[in-house]
C-alpha positions in Angstrom: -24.7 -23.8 13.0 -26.2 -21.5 10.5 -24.4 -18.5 12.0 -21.2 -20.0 11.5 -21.8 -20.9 7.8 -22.7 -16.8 7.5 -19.6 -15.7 9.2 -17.1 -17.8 7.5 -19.0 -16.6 4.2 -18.4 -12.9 5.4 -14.8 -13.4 6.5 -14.3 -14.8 3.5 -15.4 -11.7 1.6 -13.9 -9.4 4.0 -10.6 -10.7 4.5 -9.4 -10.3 1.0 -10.9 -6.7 0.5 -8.4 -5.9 3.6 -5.6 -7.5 2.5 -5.9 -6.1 -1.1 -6.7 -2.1 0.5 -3.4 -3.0 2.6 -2.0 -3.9 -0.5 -2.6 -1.0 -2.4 -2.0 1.4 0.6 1.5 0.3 1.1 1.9 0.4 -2.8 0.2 4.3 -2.6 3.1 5.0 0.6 5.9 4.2 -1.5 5.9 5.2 -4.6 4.7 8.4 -2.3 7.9 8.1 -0.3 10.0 7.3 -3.8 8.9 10.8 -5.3 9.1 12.8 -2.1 13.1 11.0 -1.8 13.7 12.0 -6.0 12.6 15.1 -5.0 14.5 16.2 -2.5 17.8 14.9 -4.4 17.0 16.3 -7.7 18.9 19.7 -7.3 22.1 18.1 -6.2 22.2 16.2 -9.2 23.0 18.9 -11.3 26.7 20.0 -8.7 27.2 16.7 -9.3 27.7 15.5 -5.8 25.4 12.4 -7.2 
């Protein structure tokens, strides 16, 4: 009984820590992915094709 009390007590810690580094990984990737995309479209804007 006591072992289950510790690891819903750890889950509960370590869940959230996951979710939030997922969180901020996927947040890191796009605005990543949204520079690298500005970047590669920036010298076309000036021909005007954009």
């Amino acid at each position: 009984m006591k072992q289950d009390c510790a690891f819903k007590k750890l889950l509960s810690v370590v869940v959230p820590i996951v979710l939030l580094m997922g969180s901020v990984g996927y947040i890191v990737f796009r605005l990543l992915s949204e520079r690298s995309y500005r970047e590669k479209w920036k010298d076309y804007e000036d021909c005007g094709l954009i």
